[in-house]
VEXGU-425734 format. One record per residue (C-alpha): residue number from 1; residue in three letters; y, x, z. Coordinates in Angstrom, 2 decimals, decimal comma. Example, Ala and Ser with C-alpha at 12.3 -4.5 7.8 and 13.67 -1.06 7.14 Angstrom:
2
site i->1 | aa->ALA | y->-4,50 | x->12,30 | z->7,80
site i->2 | aa->SER | y->-1,06 | x->13,67 | z->7,14
***
This chain:
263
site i->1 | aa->UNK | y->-20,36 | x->25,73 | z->5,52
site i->2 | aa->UNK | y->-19,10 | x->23,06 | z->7,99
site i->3 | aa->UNK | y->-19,86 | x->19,84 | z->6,07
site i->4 | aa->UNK | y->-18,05 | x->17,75 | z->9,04
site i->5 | aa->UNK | y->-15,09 | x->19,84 | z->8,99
site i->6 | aa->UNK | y->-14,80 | x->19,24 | z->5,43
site i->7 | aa->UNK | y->-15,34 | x->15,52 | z->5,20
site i->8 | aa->UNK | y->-12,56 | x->15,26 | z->7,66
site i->9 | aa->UNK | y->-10,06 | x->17,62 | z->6,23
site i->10 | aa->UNK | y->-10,59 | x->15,18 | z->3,40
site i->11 | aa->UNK | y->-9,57 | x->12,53 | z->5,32
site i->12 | aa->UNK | y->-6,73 | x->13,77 | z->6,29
site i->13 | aa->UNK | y->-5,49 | x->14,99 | z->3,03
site i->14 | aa->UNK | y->-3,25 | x->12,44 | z->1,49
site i->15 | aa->UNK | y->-5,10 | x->11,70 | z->-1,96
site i->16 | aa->UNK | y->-2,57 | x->11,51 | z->-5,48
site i->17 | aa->UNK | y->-3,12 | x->8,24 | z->-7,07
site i->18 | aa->UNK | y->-2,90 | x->7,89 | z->-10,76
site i->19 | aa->UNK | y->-1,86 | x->5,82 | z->-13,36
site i->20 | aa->UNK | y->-3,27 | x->6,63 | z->-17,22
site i->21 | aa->UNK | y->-2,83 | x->5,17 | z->-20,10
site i->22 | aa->UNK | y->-6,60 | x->5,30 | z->-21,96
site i->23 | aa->UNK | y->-5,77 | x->4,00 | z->-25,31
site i->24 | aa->UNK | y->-8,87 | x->3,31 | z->-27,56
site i->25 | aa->UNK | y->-12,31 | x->3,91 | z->-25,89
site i->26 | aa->UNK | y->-12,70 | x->6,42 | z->-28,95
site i->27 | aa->UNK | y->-10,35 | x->8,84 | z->-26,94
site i->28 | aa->UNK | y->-13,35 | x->9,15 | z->-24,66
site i->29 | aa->UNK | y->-15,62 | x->11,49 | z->-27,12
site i->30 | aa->UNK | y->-12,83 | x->12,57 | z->-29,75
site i->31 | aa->UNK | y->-10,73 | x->15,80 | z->-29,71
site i->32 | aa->UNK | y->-7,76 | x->14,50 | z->-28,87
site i->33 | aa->UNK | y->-4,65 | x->15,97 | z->-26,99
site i->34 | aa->UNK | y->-4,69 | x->12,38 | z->-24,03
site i->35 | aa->UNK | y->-8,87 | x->13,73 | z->-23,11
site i->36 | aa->UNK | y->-7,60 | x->16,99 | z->-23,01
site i->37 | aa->UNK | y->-4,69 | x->16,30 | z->-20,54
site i->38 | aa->UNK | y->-7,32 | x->14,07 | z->-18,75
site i->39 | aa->UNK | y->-10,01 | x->17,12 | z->-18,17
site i->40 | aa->UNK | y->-7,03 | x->19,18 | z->-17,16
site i->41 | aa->UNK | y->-5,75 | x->16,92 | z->-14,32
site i->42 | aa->UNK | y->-9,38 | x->16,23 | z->-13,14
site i->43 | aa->UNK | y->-9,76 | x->20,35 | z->-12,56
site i->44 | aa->UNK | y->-6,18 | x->20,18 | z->-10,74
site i->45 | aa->UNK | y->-7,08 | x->17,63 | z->-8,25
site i->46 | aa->UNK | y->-8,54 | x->17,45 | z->-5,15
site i->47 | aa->UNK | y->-11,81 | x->15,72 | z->-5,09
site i->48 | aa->UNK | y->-11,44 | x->12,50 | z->-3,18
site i->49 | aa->UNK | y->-14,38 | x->10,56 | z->-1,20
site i->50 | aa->UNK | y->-14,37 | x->8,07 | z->-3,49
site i->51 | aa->UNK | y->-12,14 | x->6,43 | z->-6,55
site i->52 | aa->UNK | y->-10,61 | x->3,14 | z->-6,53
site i->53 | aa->UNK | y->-9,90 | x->1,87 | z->-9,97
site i->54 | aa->UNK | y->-7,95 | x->-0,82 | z->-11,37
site i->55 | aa->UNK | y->-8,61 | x->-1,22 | z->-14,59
site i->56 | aa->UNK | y->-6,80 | x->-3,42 | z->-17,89
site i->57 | aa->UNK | y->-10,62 | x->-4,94 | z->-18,65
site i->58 | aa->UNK | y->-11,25 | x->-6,99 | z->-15,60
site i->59 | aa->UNK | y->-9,61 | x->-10,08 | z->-14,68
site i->60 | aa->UNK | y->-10,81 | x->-12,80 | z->-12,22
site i->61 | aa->UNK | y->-9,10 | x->-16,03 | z->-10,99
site i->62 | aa->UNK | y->-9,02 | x->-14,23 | z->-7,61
site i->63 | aa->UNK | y->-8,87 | x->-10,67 | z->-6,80
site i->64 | aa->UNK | y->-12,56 | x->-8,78 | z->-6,25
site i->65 | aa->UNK | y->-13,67 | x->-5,77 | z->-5,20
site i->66 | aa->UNK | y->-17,21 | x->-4,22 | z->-7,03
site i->67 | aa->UNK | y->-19,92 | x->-3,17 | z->-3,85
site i->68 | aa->UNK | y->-22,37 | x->-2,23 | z->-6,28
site i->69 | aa->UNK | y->-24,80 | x->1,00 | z->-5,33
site i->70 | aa->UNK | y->-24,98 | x->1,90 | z->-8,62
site i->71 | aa->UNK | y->-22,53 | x->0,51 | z->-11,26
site i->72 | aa->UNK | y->-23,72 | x->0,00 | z->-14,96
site i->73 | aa->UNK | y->-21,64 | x->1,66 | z->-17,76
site i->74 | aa->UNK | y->-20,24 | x->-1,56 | z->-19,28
site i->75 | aa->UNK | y->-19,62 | x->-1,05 | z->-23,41
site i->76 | aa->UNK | y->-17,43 | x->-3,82 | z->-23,02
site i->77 | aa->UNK | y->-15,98 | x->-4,02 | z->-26,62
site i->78 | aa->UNK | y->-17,50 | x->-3,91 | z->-30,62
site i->79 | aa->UNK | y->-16,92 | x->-2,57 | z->-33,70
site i->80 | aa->UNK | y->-17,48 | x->1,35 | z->-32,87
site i->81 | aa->UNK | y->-19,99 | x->3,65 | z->-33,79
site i->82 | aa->UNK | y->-23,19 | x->3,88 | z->-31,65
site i->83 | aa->UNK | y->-22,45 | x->7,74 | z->-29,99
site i->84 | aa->UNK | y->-19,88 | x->5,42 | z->-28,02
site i->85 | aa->UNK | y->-22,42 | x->2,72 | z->-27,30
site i->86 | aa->UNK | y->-24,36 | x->5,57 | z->-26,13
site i->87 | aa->UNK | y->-22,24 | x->6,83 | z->-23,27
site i->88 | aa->UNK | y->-23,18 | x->6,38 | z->-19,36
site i->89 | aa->UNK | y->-21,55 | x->7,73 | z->-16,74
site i->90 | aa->UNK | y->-24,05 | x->7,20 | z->-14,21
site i->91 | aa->UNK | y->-21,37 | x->7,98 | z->-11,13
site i->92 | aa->UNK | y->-22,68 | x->5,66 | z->-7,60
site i->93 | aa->UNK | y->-20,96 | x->3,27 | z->-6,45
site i->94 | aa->UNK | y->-18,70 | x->2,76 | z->-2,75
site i->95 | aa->UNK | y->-19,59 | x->-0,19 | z->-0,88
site i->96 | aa->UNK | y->-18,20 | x->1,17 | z->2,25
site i->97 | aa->UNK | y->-14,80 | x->1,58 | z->0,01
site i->98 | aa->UNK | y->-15,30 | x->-2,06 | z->-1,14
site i->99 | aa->UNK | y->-15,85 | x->-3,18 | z->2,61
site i->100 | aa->UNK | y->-12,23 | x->-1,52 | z->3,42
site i->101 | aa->UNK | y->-10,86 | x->-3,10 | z->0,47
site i->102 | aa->UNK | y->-11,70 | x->-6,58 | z->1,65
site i->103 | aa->UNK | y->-10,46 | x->-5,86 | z->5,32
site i->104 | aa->UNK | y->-7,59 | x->-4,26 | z->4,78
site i->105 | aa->UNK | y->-6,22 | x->-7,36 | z->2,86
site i->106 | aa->UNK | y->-7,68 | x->-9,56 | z->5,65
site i->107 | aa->UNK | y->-10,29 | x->-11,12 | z->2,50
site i->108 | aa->UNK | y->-7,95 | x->-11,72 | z->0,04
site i->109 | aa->UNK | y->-9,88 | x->-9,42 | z->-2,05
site i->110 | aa->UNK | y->-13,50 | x->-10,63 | z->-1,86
site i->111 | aa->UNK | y->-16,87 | x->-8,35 | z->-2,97
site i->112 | aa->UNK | y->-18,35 | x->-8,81 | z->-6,31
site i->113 | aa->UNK | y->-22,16 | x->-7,68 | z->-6,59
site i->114 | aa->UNK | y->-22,08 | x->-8,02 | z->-10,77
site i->115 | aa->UNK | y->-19,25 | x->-5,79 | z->-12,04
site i->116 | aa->UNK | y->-19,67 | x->-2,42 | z->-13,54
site i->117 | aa->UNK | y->-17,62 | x->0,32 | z->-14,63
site i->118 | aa->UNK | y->-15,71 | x->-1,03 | z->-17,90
site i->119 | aa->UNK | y->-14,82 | x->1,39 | z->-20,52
site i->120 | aa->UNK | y->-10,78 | x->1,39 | z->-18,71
site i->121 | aa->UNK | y->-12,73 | x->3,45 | z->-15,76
site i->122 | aa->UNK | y->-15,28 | x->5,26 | z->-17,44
site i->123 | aa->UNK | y->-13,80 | x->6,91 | z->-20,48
site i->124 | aa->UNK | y->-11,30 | x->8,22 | z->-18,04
site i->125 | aa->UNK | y->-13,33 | x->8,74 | z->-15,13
site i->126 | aa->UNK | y->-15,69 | x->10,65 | z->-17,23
site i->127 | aa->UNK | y->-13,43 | x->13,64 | z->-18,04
site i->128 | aa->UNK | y->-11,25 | x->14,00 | z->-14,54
site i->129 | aa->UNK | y->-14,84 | x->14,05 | z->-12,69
site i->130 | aa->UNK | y->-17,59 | x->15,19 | z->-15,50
site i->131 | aa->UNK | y->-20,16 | x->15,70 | z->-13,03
site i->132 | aa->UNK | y->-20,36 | x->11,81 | z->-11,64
site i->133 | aa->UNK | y->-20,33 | x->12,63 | z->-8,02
site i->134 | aa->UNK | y->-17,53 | x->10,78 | z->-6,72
site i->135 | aa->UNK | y->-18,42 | x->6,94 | z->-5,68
site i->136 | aa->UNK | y->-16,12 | x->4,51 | z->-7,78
site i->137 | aa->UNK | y->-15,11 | x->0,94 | z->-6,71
site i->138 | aa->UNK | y->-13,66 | x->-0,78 | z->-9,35
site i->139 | aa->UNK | y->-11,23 | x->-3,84 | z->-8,40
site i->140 | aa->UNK | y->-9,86 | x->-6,71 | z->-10,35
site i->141 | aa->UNK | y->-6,44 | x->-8,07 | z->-11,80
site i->142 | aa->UNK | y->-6,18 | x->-11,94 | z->-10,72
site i->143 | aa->UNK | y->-5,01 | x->-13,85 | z->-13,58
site i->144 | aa->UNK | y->-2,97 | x->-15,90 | z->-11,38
site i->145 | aa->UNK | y->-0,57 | x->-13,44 | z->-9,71
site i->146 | aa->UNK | y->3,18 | x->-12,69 | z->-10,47
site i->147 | aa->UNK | y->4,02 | x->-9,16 | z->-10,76
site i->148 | aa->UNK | y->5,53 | x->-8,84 | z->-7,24
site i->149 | aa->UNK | y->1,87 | x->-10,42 | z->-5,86
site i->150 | aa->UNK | y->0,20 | x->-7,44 | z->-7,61
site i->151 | aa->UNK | y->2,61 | x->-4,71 | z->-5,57
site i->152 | aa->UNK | y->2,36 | x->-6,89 | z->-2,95
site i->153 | aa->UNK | y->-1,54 | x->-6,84 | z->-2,80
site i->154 | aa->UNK | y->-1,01 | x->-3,00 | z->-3,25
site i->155 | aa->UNK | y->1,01 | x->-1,75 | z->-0,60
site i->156 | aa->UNK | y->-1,62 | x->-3,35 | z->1,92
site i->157 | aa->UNK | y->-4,25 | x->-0,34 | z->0,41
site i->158 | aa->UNK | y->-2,14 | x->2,39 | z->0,54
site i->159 | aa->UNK | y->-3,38 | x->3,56 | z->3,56
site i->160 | aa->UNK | y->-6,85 | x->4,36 | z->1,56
site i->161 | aa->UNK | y->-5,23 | x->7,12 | z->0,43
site i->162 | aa->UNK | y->-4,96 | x->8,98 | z->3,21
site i->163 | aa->UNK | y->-8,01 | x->8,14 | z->4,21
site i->164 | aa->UNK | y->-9,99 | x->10,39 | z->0,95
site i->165 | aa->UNK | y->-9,71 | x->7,45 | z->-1,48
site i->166 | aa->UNK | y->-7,64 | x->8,26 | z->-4,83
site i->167 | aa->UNK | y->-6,24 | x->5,48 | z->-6,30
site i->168 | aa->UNK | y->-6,61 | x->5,25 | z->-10,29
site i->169 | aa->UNK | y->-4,94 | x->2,20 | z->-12,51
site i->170 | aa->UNK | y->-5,99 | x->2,26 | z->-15,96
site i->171 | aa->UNK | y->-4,43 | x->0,88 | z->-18,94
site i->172 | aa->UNK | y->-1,60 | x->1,19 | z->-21,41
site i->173 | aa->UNK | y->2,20 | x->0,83 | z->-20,58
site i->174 | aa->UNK | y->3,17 | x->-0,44 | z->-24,76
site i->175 | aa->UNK | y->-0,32 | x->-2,23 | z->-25,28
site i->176 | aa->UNK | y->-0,33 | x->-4,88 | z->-29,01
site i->177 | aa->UNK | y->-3,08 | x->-4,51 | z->-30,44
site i->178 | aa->UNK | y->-2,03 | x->-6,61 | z->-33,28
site i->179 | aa->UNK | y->1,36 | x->-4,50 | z->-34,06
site i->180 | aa->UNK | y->-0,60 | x->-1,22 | z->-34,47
site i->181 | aa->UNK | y->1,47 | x->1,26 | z->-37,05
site i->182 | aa->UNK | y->-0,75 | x->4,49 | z->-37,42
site i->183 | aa->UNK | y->1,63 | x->7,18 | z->-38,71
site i->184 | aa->UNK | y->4,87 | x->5,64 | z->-37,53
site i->185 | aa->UNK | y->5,95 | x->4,18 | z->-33,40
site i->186 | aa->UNK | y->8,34 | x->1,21 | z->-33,89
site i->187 | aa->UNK | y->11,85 | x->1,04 | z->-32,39
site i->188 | aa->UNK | y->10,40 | x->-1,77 | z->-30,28
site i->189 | aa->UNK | y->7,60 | x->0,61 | z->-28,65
site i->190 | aa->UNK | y->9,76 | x->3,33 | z->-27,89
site i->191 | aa->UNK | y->12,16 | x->1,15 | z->-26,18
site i->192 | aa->UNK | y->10,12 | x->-0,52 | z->-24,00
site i->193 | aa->UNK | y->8,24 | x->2,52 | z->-22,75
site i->194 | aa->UNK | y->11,78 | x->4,34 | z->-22,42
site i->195 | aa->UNK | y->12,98 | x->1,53 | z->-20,66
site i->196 | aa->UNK | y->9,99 | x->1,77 | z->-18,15
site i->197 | aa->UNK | y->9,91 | x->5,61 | z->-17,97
site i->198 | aa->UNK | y->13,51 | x->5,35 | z->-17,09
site i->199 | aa->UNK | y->12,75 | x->2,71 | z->-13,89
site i->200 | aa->UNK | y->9,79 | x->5,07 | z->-13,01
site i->201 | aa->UNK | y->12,08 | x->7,77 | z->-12,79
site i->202 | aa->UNK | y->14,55 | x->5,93 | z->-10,65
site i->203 | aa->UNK | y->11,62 | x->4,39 | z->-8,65
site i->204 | aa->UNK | y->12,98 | x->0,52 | z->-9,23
site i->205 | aa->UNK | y->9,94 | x->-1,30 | z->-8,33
site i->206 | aa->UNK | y->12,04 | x->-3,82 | z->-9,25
site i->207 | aa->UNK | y->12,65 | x->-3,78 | z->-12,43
site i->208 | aa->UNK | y->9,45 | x->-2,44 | z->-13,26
site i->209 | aa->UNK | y->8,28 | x->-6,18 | z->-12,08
site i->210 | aa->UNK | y->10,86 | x->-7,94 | z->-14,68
site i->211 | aa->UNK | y->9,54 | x->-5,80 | z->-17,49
site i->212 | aa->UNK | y->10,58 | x->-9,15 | z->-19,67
site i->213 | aa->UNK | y->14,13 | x->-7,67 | z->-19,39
site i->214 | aa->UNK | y->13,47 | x->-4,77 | z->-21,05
site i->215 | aa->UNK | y->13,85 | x->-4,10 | z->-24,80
site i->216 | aa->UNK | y->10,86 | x->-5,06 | z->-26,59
site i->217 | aa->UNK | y->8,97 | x->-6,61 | z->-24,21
site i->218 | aa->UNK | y->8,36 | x->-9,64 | z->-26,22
site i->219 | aa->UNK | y->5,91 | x->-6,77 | z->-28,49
site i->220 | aa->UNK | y->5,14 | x->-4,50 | z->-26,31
site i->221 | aa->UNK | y->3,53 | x->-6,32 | z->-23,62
site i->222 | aa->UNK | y->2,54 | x->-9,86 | z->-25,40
site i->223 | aa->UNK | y->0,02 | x->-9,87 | z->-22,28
site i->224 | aa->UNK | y->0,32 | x->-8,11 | z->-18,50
site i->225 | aa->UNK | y->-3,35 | x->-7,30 | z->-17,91
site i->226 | aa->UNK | y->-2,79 | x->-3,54 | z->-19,67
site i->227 | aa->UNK | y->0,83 | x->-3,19 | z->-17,03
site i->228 | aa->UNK | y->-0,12 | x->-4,18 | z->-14,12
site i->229 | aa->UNK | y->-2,23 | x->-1,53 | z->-13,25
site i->230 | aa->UNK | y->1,15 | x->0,67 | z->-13,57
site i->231 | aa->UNK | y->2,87 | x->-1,65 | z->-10,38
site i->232 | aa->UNK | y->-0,37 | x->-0,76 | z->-8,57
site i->233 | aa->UNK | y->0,78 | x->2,93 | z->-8,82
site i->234 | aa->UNK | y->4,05 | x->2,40 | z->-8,17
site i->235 | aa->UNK | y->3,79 | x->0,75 | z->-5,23
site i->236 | aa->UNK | y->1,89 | x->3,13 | z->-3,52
site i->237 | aa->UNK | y->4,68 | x->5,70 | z->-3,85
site i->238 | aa->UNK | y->6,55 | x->7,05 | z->-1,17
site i->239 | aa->UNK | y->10,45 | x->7,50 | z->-1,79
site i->240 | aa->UNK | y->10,27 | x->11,08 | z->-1,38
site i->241 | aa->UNK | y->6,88 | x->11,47 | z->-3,25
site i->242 | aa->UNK | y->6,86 | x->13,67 | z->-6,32
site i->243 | aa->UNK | y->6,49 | x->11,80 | z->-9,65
site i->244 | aa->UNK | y->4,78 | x->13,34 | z->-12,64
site i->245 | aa->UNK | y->4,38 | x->11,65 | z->-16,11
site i->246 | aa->UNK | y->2,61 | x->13,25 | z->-18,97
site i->247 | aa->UNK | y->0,50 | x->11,86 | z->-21,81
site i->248 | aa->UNK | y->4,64 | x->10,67 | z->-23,46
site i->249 | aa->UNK | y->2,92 | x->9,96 | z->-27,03
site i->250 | aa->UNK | y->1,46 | x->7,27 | z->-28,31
site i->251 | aa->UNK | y->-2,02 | x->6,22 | z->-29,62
site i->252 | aa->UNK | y->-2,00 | x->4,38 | z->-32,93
site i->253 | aa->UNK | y->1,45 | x->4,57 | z->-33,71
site i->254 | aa->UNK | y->2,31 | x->2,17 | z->-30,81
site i->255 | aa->UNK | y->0,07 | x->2,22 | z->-27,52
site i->256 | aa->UNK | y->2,09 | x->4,31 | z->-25,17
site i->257 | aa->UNK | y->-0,36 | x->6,59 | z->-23,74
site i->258 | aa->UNK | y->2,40 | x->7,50 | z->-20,86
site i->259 | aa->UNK | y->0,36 | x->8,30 | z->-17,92
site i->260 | aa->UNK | y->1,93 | x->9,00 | z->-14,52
site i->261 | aa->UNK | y->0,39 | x->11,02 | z->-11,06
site i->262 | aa->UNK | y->1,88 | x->10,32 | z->-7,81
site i->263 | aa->UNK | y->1,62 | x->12,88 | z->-4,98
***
């Protein structure tokens, strides 16, 4: 086997970059139809160098990047039962990938040595690569930034994905977690998400960044931090890219669990 050839073939291979919606952190160790379609993708796709992950569960005033060797499984929510308390997923972490991260945006994204692996990575990570071997670098939403900073901040990384790195953002396009309706989606949720599936399809980064104009917004999105992962995706499309959504249901009546792969 020619390791070297290898390594650089993976280089060269432009990497997909995902965006899923993860829903509760129960879908990580239930039967469900979303972990299904999760293990499915992770035996399509090509196994990058390392994962960088934007995740719904970690906002900072400024934008960070994790450079931790080996990331702790962060439980970083309460009221579930303890076989969900007990997960790890003990995959290493990238501080080379972090280092890139921070030059490419000339230090507008600066290292953290204290962040984890949320449950936004993890319960996803843990079914598209079971076996932990890929590094992960997770990096941060700033509180601060308007939606066109956030694809801004993007397109200076795209170029880590042809360089091995695959690009994950993780959170939930319809995300209220005080209008939950199991058994029934509400007008308002299925607007909204059709609304947004409709300016995926037509690739309006645009509008996708004025997501206030869309029906239901007011409900479906009462904060950004579970979107903007989504713009992170988007922006690292080419025009001519293929665009794949799956995952169209929804979790609890009214999280859209609409989940998207690019490339």
């Amino acid at each position: 086997m020619n390791i070297g050839s290898n390594r650089r073939q993976m280089r060269n291979q432009r990497m997909p970059a995902l965006f899923i919606g993860h829903g509760s952190p129960m879908n990580a160790i239930t039967d469900n139809p979303f972990r299904n379609a999760w293990t499915a993708l992770g035996r399509e796709l090509p196994k990058p160098r390392a994962v960088l992950c934007i995740s719904a569960h970690w906002e900072s005033r400024e934008p960070r990047v994790s450079e931790v060797e080996r990331p702790e499984t962060l439980h970083d929510f309460g009221g579930f039962p303890a076989e969900l308390f007990a997960v790890c997923y003990p995959a290493p972490g990238s501080p080379a990938l972090a280092h890139e991260v921070v030059m490419r945006t000339d230090g507008e994204v600066v290292p953290d040595r204290q962040w984890g692996l949320d449950h936004g990575a993890w319960q996803v990570l843990m079914h598209l690569f079971p076996s932990a071997g890929v590094p992960v670098a997770q990096m941060s939403l700033s509180r601060g930034y308007s939606a066109e900073q956030h694809v801004a901040l993007s397109r200076r990384l795209v170029g880590l994905r042809d360089n091995g790195v695959m690009v994950l953002g993780s959170g939930n396009i319809v995300h209220n977690l005080r209008l939950l309706s199991p058994g029934t989606t509400p007008e308002w949720a299925r607007a909204f998400d059709a609304a947004v599936a409709d300016a995926i399809a037509q690739r309006d980064i645009s509008a996708l960044c004025h997501f206030e104009r869309f029906p239901g917004a007011a409900q479906a999105v009462p904060t950004p931090e579970h979107y903007w992962p989504l713009l992170y995706v988007m922006a690292m499309a080419d025009p001519d890219e293929p665009l794949q959504m799956f995952n169209t249901a929804y979790d609890w009546g009214s999280i859209s669990m609409r989940s998207l792969r690019v490339g």
